[in-house]
Z-matrix of the N, CA and C atoms (Angstrom, degrees):
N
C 1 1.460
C 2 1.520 1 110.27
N 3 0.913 2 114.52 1 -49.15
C 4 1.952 3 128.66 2 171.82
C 5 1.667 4 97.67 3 -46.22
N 6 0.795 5 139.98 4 -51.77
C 7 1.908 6 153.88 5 173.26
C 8 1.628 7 91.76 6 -51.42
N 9 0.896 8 114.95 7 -54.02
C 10 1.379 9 110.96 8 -156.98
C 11 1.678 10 116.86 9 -91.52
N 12 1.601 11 108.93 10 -21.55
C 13 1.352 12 115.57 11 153.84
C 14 1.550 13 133.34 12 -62.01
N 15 1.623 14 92.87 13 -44.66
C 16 1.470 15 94.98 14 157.08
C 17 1.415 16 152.56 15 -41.38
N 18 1.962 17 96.36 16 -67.56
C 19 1.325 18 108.87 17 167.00
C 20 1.894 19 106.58 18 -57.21
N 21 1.342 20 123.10 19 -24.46
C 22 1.553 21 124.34 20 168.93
C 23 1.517 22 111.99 21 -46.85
N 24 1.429 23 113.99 22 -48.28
C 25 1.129 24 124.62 23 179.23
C 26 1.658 25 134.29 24 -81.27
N 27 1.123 26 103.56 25 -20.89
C 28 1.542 27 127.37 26 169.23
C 29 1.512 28 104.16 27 -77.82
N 30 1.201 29 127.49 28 -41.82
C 31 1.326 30 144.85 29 157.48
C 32 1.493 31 111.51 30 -7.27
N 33 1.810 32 86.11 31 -74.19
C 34 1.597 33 92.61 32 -138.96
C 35 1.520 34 92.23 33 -97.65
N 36 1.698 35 127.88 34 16.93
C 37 1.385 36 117.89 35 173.50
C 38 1.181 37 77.29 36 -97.65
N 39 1.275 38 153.52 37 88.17
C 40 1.697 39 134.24 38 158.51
C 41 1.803 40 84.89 39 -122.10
N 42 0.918 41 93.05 40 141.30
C 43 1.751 42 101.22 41 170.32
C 44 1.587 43 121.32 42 -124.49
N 45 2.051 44 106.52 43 -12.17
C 46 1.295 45 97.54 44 161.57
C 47 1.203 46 153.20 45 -96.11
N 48 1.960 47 106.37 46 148.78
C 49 1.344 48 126.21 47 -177.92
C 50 1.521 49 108.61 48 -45.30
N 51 1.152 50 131.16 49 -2.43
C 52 1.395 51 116.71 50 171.85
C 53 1.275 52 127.41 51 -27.68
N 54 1.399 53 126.30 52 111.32
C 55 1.535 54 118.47 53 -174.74
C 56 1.743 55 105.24 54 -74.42
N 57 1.227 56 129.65 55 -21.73
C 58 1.437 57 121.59 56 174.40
C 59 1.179 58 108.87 57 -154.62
N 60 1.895 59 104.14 58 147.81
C 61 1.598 60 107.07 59 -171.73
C 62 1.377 61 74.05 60 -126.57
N 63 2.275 62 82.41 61 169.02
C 64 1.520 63 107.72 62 -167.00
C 65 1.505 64 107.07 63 -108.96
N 66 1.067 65 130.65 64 106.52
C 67 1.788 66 124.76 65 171.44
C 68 1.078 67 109.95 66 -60.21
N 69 1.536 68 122.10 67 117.28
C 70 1.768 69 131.56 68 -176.01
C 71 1.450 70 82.42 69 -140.45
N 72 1.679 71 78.60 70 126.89
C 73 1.852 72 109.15 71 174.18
C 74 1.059 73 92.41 72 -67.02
N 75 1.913 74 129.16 73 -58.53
C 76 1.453 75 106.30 74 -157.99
C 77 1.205 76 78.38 75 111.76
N 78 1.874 77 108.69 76 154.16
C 79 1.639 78 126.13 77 166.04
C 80 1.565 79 108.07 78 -63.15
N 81 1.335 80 105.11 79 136.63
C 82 1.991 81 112.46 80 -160.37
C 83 1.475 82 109.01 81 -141.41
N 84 1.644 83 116.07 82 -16.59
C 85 1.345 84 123.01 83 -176.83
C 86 1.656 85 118.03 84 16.50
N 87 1.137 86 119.51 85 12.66
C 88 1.614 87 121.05 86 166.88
C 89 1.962 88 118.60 87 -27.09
N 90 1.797 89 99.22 88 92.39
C 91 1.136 90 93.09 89 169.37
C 92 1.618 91 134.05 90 -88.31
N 93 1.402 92 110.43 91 146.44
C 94 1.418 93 143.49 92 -172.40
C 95 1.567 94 119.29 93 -88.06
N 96 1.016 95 105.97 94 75.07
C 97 1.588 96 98.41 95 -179.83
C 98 1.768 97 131.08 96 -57.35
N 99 1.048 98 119.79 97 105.71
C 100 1.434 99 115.43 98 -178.96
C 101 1.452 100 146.41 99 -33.66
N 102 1.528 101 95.02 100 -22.82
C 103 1.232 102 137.36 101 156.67
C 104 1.583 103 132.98 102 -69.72
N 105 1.652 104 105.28 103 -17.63
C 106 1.328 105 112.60 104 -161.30
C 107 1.604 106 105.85 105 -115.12
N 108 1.140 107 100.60 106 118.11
C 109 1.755 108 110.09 107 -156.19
C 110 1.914 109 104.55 108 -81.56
N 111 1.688 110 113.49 109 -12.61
C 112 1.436 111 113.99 110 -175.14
C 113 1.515 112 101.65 111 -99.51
N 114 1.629 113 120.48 112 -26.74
C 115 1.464 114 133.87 113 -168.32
C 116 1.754 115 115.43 114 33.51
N 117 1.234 116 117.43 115 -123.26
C 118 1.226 117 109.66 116 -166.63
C 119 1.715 118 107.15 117 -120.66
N 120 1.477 119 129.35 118 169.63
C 121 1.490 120 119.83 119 -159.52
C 122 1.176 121 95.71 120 -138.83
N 123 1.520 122 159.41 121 102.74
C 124 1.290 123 150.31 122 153.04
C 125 1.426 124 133.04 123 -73.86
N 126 1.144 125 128.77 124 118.01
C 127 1.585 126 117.16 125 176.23
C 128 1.065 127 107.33 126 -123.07
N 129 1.505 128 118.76 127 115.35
C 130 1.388 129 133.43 128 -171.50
C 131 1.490 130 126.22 129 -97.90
N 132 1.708 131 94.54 130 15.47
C 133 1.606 132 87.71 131 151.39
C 134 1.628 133 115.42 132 -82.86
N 135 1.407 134 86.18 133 -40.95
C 136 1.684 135 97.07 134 -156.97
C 137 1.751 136 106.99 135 -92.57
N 138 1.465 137 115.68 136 -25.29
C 139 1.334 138 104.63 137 -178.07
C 140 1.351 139 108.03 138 113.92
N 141 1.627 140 113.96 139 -19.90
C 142 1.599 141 93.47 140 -152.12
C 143 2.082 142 94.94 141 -70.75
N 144 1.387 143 107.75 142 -168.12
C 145 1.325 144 111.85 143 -178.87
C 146 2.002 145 78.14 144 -162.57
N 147 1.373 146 102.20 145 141.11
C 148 1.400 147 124.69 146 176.76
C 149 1.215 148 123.20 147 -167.41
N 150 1.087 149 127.93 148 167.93
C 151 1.207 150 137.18 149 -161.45
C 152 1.937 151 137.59 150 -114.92
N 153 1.728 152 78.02 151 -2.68
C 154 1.603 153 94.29 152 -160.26
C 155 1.829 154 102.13 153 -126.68
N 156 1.011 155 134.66 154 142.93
C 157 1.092 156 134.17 155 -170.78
C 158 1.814 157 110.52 156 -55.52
N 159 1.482 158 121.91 157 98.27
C 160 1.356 159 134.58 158 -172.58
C 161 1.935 160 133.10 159 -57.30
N 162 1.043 161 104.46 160 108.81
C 163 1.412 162 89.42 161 -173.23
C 164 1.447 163 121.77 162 -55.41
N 165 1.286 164 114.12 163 145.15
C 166 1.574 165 116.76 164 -173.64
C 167 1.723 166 110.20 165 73.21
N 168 1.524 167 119.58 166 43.88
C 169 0.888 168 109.16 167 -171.31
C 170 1.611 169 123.71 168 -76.68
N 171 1.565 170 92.53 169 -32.21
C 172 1.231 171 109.90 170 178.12
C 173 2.025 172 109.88 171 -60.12
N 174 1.222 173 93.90 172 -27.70
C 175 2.044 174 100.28 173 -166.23
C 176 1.910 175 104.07 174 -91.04
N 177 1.046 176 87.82 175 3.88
C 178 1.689 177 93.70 176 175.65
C 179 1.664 178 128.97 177 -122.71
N 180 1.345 179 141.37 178 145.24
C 181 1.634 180 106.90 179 175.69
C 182 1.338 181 114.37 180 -81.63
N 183 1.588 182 105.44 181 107.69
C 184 1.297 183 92.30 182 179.40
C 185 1.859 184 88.65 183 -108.01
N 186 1.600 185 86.15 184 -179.19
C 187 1.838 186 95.96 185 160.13
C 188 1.305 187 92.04 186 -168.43
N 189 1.574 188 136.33 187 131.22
C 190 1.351 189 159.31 188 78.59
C 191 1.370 190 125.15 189 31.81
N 192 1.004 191 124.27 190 91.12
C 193 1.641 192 118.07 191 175.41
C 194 1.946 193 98.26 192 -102.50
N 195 0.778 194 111.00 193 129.26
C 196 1.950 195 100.54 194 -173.77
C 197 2.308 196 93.51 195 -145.67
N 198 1.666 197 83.95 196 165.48
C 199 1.529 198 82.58 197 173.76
C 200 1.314 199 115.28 198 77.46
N 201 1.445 200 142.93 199 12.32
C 202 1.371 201 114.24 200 -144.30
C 203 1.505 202 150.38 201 93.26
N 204 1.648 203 78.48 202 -34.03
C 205 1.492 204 104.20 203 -166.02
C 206 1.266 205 122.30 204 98.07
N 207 1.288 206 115.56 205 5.17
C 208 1.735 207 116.85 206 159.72
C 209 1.031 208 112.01 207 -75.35
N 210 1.436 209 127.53 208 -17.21
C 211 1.803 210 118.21 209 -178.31
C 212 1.811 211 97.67 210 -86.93
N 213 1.139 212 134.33 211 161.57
C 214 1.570 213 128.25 212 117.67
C 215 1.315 214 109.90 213 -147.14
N 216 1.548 215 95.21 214 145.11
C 217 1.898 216 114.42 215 -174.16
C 218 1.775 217 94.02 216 -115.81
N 219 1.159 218 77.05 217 133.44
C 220 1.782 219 97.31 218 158.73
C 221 1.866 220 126.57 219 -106.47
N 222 1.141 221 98.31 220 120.69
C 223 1.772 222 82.48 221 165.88
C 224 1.422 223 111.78 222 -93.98
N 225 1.440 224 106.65 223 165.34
C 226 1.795 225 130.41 224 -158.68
C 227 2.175 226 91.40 225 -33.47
N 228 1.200 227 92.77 226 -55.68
C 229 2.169 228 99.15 227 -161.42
C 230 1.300 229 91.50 228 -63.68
N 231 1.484 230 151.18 229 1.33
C 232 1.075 231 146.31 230 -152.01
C 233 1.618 232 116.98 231 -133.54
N 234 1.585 233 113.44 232 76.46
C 235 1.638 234 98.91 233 -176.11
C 236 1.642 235 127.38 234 -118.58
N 237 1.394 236 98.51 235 103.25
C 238 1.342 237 91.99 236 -167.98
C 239 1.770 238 123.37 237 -68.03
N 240 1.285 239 135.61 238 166.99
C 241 1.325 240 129.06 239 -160.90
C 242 1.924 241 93.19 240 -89.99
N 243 1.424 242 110.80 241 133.73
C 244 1.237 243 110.33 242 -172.31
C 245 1.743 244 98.95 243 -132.41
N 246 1.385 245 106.81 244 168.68
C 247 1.802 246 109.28 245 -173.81
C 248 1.833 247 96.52 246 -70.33
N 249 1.504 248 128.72 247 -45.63
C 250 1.201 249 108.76 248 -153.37
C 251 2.007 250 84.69 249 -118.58
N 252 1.134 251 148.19 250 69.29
C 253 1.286 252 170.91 251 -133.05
C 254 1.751 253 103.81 252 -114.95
N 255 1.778 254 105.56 253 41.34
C 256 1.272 255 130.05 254 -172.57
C 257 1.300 256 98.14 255 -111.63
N 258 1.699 257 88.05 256 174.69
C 259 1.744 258 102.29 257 162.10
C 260 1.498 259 109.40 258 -97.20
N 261 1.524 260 111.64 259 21.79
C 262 1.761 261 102.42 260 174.40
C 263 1.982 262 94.35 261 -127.41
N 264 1.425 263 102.93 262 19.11
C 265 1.764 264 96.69 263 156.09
C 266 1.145 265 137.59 264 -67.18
N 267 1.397 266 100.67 265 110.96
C 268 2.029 267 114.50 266 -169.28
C 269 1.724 268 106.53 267 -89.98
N 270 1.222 269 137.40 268 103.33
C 271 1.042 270 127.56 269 -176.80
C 272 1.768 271 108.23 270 -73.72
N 273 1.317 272 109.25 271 13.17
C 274 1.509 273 118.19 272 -159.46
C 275 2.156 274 97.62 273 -109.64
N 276 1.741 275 85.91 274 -7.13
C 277 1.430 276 84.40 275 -171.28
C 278 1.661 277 115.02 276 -120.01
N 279 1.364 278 99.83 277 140.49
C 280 1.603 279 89.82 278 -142.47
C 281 1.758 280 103.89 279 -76.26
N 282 1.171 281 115.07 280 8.06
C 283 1.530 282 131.00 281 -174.11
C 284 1.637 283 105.29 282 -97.50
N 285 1.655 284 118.03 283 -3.06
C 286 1.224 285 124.98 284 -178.15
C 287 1.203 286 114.04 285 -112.22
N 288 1.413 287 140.60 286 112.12
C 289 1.661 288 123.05 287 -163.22
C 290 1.895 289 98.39 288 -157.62
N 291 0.957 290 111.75 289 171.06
C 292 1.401 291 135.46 290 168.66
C 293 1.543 292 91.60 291 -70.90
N 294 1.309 293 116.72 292 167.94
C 295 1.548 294 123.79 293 164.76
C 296 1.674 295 104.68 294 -148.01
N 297 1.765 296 84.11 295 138.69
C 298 1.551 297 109.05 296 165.66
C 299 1.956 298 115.46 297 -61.32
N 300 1.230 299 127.19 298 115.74
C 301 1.322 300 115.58 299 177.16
C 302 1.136 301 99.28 300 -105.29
N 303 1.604 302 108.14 301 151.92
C 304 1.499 303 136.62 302 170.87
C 305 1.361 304 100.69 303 -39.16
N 306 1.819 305 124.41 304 149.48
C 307 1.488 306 116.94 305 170.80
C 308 1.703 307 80.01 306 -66.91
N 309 1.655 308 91.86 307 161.89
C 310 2.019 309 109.53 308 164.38
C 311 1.278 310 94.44 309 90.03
N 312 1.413 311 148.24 310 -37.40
C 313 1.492 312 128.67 311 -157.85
C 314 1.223 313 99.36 312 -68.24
N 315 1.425 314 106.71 313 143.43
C 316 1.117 315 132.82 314 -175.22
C 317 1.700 316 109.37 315 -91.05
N 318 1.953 317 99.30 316 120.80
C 319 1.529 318 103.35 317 -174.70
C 320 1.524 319 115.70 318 -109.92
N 321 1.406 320 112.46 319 110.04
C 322 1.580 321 104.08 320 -177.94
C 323 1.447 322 88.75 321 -142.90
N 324 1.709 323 85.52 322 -151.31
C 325 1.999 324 98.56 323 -162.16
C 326 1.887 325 100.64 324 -65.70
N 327 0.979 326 139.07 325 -7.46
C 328 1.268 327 146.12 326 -173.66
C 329 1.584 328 116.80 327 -81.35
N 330 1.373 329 108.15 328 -26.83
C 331 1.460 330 130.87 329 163.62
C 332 1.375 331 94.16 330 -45.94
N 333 1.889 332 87.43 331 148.36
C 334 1.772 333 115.99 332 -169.55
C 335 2.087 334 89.94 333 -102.57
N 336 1.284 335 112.56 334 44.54
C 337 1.925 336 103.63 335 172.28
C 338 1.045 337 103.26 336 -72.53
N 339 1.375 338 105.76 337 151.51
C 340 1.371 339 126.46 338 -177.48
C 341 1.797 340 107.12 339 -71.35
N 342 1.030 341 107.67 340 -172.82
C 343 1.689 342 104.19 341 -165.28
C 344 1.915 343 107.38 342 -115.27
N 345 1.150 344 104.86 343 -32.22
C 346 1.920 345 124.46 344 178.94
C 347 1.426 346 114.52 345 -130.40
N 348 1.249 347 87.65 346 -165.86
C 349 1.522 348 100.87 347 -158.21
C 350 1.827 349 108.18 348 -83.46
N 351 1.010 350 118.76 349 99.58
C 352 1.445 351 117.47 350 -158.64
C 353 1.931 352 109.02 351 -127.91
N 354 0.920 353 102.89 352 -178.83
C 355 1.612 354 111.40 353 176.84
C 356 1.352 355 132.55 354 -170.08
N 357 1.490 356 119.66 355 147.91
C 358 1.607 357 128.46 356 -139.78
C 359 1.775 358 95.23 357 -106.17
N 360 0.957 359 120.26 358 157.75
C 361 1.787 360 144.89 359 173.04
C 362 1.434 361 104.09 360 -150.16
N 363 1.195 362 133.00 361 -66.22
C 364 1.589 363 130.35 362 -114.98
C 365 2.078 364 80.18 363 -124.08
N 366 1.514 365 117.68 364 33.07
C 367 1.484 366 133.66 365 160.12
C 368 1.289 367 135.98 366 -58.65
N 369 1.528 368 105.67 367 -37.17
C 370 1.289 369 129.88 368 167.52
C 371 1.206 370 143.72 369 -89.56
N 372 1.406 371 137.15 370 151.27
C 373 1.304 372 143.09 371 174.96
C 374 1.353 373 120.31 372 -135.28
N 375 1.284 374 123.61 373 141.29
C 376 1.475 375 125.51 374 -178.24
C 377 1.724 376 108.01 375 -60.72
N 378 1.978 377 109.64 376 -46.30
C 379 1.396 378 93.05 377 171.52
C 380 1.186 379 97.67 378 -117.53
N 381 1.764 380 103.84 379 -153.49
C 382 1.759 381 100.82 380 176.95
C 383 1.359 382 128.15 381 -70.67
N 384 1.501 383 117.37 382 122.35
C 385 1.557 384 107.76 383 172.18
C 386 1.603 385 105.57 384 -124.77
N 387 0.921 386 115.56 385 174.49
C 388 2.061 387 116.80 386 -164.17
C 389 1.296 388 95.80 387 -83.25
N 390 1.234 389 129.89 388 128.16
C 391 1.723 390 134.37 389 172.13
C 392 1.295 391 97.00 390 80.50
N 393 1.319 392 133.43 391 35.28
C 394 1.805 393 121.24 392 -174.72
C 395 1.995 394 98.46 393 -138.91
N 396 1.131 395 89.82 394 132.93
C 397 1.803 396 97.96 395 178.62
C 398 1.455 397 99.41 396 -78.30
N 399 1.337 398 125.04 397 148.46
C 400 1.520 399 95.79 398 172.93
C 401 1.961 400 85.63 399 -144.33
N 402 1.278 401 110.65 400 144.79
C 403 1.603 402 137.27 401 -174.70
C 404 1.414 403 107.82 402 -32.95
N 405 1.354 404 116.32 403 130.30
C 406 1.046 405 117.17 404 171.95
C 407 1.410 406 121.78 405 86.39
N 408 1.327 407 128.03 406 -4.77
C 409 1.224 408 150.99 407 -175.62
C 410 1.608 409 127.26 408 -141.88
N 411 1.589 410 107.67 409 127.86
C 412 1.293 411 122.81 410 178.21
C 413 1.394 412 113.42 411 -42.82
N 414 1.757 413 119.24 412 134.15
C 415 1.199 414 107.50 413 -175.92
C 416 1.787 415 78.89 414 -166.81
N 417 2.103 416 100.25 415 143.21
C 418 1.026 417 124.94 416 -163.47
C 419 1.771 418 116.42 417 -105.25
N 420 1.003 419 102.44 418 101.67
C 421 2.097 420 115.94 419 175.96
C 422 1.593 421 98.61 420 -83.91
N 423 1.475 422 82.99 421 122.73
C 424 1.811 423 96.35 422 168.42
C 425 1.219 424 104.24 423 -121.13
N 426 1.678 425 101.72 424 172.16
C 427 1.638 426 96.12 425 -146.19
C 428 1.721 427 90.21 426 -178.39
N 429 1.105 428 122.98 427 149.04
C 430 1.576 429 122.32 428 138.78
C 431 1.619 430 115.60 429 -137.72
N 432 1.343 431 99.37 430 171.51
C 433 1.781 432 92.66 431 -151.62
C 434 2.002 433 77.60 432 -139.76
N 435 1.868 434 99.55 433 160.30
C 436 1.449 435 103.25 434 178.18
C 437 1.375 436 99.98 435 -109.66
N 438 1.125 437 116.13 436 156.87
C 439 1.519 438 112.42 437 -179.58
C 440 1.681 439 109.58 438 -95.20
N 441 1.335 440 99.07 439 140.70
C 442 1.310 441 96.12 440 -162.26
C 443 1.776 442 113.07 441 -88.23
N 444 1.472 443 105.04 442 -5.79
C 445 1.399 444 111.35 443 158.62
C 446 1.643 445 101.22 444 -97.34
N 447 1.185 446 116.78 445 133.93
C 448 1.584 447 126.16 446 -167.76
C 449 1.350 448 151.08 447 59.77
N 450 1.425 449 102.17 448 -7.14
C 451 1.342 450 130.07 449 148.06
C 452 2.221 451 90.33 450 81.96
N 453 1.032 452 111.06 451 13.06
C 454 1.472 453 97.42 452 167.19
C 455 2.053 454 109.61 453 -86.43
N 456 1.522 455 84.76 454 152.78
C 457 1.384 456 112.92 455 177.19
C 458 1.296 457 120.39 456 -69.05
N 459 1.531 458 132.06 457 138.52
C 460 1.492 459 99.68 458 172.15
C 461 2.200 460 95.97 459 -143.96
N 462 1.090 461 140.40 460 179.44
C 463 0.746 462 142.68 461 -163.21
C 464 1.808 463 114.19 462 -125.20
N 465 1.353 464 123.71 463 124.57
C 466 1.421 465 109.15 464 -176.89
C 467 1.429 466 92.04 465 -153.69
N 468 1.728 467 98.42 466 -166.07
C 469 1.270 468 132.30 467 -173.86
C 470 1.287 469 134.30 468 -168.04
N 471 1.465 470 123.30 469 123.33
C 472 1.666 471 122.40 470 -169.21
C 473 1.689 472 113.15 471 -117.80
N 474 0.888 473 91.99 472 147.31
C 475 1.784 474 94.32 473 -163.56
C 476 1.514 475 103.61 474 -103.80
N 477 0.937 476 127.34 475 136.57
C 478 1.796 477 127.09 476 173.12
C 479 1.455 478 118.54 477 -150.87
N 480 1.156 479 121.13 478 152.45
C 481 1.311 480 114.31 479 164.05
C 482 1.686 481 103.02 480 -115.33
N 483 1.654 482 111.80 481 160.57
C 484 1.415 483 139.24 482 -164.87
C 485 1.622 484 91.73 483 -78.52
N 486 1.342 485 113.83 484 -161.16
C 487 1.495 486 129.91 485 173.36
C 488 1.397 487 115.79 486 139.28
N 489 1.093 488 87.83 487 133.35
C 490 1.661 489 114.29 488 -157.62
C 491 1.145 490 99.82 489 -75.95
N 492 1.997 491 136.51 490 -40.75
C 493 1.356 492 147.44 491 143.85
C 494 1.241 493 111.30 492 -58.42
N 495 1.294 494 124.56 493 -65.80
C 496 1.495 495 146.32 494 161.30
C 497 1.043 496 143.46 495 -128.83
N 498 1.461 497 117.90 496 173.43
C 499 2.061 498 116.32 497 179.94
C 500 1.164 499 91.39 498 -128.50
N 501 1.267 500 94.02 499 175.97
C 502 1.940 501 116.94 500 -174.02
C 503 1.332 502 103.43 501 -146.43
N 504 1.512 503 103.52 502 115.39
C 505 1.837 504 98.37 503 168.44
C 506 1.757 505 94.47 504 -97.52
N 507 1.439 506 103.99 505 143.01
C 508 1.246 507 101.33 506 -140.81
C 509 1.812 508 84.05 507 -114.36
N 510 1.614 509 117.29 508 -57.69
C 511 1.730 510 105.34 509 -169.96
C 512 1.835 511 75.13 510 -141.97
N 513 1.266 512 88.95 511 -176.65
C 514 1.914 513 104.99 512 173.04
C 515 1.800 514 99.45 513 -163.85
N 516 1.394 515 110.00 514 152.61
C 517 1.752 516 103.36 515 169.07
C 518 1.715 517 89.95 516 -154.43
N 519 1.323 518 96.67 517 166.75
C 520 1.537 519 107.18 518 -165.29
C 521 1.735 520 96.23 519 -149.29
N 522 1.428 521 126.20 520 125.19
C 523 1.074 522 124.59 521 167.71
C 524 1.765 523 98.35 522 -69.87
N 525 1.962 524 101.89 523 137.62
C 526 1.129 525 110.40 524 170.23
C 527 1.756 526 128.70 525 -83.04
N 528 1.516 527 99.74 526 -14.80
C 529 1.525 528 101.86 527 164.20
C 530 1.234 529 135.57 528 -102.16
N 531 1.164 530 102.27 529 117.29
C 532 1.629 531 114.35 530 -168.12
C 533 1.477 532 120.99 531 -31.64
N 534 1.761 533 127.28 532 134.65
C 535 1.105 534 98.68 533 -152.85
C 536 1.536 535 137.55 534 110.19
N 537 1.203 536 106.95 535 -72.17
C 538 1.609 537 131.00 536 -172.49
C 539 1.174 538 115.83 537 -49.13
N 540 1.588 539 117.38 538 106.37
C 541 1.535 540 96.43 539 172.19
C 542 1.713 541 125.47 540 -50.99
N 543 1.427 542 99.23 541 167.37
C 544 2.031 543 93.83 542 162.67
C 545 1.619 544 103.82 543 -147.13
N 546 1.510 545 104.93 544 138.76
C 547 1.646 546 102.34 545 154.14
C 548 1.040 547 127.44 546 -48.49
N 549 1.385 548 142.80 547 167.85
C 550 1.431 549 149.97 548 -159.51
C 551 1.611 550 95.97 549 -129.75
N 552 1.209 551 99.58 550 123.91
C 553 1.803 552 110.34 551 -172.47
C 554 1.389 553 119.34 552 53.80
N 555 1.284 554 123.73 553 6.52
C 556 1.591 555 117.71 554 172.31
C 557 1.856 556 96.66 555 -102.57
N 558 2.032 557 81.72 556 122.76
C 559 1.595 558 92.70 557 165.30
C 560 1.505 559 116.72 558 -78.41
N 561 1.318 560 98.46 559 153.28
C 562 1.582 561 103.27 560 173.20
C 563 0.995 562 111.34 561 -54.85
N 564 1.804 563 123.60 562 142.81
C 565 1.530 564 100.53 563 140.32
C 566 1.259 565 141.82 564 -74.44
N 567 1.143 566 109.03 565 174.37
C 568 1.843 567 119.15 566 -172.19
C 569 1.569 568 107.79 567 -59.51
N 570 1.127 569 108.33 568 131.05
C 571 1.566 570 105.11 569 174.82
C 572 1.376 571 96.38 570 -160.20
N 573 1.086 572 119.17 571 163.42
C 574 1.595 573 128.65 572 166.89
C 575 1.514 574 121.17 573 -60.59
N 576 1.130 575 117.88 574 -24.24
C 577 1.944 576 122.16 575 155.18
C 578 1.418 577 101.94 576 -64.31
N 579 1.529 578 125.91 577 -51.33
C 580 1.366 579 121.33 578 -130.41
C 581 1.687 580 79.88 579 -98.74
N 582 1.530 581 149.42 580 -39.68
C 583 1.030 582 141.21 581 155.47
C 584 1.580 583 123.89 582 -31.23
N 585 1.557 584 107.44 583 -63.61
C 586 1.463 585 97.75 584 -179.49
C 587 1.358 586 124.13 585 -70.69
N 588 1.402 587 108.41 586 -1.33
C 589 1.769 588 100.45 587 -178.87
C 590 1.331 589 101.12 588 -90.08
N 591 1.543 590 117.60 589 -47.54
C 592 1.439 591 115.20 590 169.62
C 593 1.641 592 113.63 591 -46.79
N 594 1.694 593 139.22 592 -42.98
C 595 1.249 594 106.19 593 -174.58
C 596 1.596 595 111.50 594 -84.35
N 597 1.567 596 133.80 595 -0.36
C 598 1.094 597 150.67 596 148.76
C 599 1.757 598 118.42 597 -44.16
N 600 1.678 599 106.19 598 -59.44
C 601 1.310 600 118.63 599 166.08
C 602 1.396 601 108.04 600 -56.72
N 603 1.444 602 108.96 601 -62.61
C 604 1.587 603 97.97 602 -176.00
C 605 1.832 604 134.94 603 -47.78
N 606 1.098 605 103.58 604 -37.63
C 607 1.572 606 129.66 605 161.56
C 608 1.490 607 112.15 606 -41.16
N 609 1.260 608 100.93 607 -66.39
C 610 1.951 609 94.90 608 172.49
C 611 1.385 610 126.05 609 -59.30
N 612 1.857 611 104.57 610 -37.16
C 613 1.848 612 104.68 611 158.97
C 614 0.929 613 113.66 612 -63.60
N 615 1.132 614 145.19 613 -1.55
C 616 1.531 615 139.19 614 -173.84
C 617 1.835 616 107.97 615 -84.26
N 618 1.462 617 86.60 616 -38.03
C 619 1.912 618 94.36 617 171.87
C 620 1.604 619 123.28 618 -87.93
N 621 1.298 620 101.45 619 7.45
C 622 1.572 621 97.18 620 157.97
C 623 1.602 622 131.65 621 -60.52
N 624 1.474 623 107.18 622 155.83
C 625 1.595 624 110.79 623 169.88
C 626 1.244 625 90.50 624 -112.31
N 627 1.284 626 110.66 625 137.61
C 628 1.665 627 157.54 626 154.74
C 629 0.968 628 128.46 627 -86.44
């Protein structure tokens, strides 16, 4: 609670006109066992992080990293940018997948996201291929999610690596104004917005189950 009074207070001396701030989890290395068929659960309105299949998953943005990180599930508020980002996407077909983006690509309304609640397999590659995560190495999911209080749009990105033992979701950031484009793997810099949301953000990870 003392954490959370603070960042309250750091808050409300902010005086800048910034037209948009960046939500950065912060380094999170959340490991993924390869083995573990529920893996990890994020909802990036609210922060929570869990472990167990979430009620209301579909009414919240969540997304699922499971397996390693060879699985990912999306719920409905949650669409990450995928190669075939139709209503004829087969997650059963190995030509249909989520895609790894370049750090820097730029994620806004122009993004190829999928439209529902869908999920990735056929993501990976042993070496490098274009739009393919490949083991053992950092690789960037874009995505924007609606908020399920107010129904605005917002634009982000979560970084993870694969693993054949394990994965690592490593950081994630989400522009907070609806709309807003964001780079893909570039952290904000430090600023007095981008501080107090992070010890704000950090505070709600703090109440996760693990």
């Amino acid at each position: 609670m003392k954490t959370y009074l603070v960042g309250i207070a750091v808050l409300a001396t902010i005086q800048s006109p910034a037209p948009a701030a960046t939500i950065y989890s912060g380094s999170q290395n959340l490991t993924v066992s390869a083995v573990d068929l529920e893996g990890i659960y994020i909802n990036f309105e609210t922060g929570s992080i869990v472990n167990v299949f979430p009620a209301g998953f579909d009414d919240g943005p969540w997304l699922n990293i499971t397996l390693g990180g060879y699985g990912i599930f999306n719920g409905e508020l949650l669409r990450p940018v995928a190669v075939s980002a139709t209503s004829t996407y087969d997650p059963e077909e190995e030509t249909d997948h989520y895609l790894n983006v370049p750090v820097g690509t730029t994620i806004d309304v122009s993004s190829a996201f999928m439209t529902d609640a869908w999920a990735s397999q056929y993501h990976t590659a042993a070496t490098a291929v274009a739009g393919k995560f490949v083991p053992d190495e950092p690789g960037i999911l874009a995505f924007e999610f609606t908020k399920e209080a107010g129904s605005t749009i917002h634009h982000g990105w979560l970084r993870f690596i694969p693993g054949n033992v394990e994965g690592t979701i490593v950081d994630w950031a989400f522009e907070d104004t609806p709309g807003q484009a964001i780079q893909a793997g570039i952290i904000p810099e430090p600023s007095s917005v981008a501080i107090a949301t992070v010890v704000l953000f950090g505070t709600m990870l703090g109440r996760r189950r693990i």
